[in-house]
VMD Tcl script that draws the C-alpha trace (Angstrom):
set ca {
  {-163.73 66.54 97.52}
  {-164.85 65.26 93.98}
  {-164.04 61.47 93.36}
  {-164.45 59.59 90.08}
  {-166.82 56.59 89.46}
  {-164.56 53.23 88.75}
  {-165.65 54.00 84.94}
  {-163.96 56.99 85.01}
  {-160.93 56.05 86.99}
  {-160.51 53.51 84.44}
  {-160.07 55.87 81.65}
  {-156.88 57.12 83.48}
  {-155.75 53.94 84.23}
  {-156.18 52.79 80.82}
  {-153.39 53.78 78.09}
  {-155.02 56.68 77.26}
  {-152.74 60.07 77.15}
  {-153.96 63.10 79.09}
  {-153.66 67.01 78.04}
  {-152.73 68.64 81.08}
  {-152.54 72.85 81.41}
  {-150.75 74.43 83.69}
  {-150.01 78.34 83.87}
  {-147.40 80.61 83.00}
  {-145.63 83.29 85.34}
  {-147.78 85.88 82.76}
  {-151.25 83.84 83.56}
  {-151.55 81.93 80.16}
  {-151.74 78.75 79.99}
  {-149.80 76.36 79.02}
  {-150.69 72.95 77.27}
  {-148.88 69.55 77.50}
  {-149.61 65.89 76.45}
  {-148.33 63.26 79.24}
  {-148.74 59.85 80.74}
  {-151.66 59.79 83.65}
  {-152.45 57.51 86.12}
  {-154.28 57.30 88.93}
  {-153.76 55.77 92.69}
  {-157.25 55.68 94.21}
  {-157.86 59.49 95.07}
  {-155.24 61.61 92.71}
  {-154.47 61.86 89.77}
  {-150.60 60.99 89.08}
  {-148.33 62.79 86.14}
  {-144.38 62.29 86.28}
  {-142.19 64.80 84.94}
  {-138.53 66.14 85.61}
  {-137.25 69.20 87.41}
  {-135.79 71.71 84.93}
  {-139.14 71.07 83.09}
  {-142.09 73.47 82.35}
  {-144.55 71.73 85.08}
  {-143.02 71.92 87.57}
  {-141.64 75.31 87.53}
  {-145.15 76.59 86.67}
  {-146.73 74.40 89.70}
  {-143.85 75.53 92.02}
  {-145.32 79.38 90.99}
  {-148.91 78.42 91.11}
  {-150.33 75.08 91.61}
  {-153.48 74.99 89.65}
  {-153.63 72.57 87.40}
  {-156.24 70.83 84.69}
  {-156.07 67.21 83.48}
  {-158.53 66.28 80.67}
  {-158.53 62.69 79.60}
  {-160.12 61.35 76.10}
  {-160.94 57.70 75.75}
  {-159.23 56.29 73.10}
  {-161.65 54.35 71.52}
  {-164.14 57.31 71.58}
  {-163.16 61.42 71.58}
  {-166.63 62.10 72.70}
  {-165.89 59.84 75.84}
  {-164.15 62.18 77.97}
  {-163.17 63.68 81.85}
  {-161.82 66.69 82.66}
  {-160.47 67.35 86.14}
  {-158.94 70.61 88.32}
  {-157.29 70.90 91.22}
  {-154.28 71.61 92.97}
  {-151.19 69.81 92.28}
  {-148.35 68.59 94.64}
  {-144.57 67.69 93.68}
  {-143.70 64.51 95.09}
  {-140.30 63.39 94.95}
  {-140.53 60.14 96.69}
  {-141.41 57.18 94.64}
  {-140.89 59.23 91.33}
  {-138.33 56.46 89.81}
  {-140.48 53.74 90.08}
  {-143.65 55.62 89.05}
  {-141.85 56.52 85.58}
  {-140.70 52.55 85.70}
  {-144.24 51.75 85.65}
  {-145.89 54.82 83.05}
  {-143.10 53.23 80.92}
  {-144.29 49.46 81.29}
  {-147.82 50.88 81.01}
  {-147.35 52.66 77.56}
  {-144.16 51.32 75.66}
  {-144.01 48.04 77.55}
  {-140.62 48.34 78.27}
  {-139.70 48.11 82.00}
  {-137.11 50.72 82.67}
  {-137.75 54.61 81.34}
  {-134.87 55.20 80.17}
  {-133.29 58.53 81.92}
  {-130.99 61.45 81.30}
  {-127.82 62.09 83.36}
  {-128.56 63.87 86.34}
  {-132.29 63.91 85.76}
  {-134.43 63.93 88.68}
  {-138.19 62.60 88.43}
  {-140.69 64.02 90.49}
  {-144.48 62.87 90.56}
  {-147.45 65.74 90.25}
  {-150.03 64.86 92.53}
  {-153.50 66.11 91.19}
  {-156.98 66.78 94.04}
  {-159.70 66.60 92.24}
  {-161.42 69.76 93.06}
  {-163.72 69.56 90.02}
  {-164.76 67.01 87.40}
  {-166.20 67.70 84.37}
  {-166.97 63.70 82.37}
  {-168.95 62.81 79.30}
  {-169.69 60.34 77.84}
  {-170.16 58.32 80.81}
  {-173.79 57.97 80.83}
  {-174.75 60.55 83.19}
}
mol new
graphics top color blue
foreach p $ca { graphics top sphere $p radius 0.5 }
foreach p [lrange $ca 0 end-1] q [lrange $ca 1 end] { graphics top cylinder $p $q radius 0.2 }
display resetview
């Protein structure tokens, strides 16, 4: 299994914003800007059921997660893999996304909401930038 150096781990953990594709029941892909962190080994997204991600990843659980630094666009890594819904732990990962990138706290929910946490394998990185 592909693992990142601590250089590129940090870009995740950093408040940079990730573009993350997932597919469509028809194939195509489908394009989304989110929070990203990371926990050692995975790559960690939080969304909400009754949302686009997961409904494609509960179809077909390939996903991409491409990264930009955001003190240089031509700093970048890109990884693929298969993704996993988590539902345990998925309030107090959005808790701390929220601290991360508005410095508030608490995310602020929406009755009956119900976080979940996409778990991202590596299974290929792409990086530049990064003085390979």
């Amino acid at each position: 299994m592909p693992t990142l150096t601590p250089e590129q781990a940090q870009l995740l953990l950093d408040k940079n914003l990730a573009h993350v594709a997932t597919l469509r029941p028809d194939g195509s892909p489908h394009l989304t800007v989110t929070w990203v962190d990371w926990d050692g080994e995975n790559v960690l997204l939080n969304t909400a059921y009754g949302r686009a991600k997961p409904r494609h990843l509960q179809n077909d659980p390939r996903i991409a997660v491409e990264v930009v630094d955001g003190n240089n666009p031509y700093r970048y890594i890109s990884i693929s893999g298969t993704a996993e819904l988590v539902e345990e732990g998925a309030r107090e990962h959005i808790d701390k996304l929220s601290a991360k990138y508005t410095g508030r706290e608490t995310f602020p929910l929406r009755a009956g909401e119900e976080r979940v946490i996409v778990r991202v394998r590596p299974e290929k990185v792409d990086a530049h930038g990064f003085g390979e």
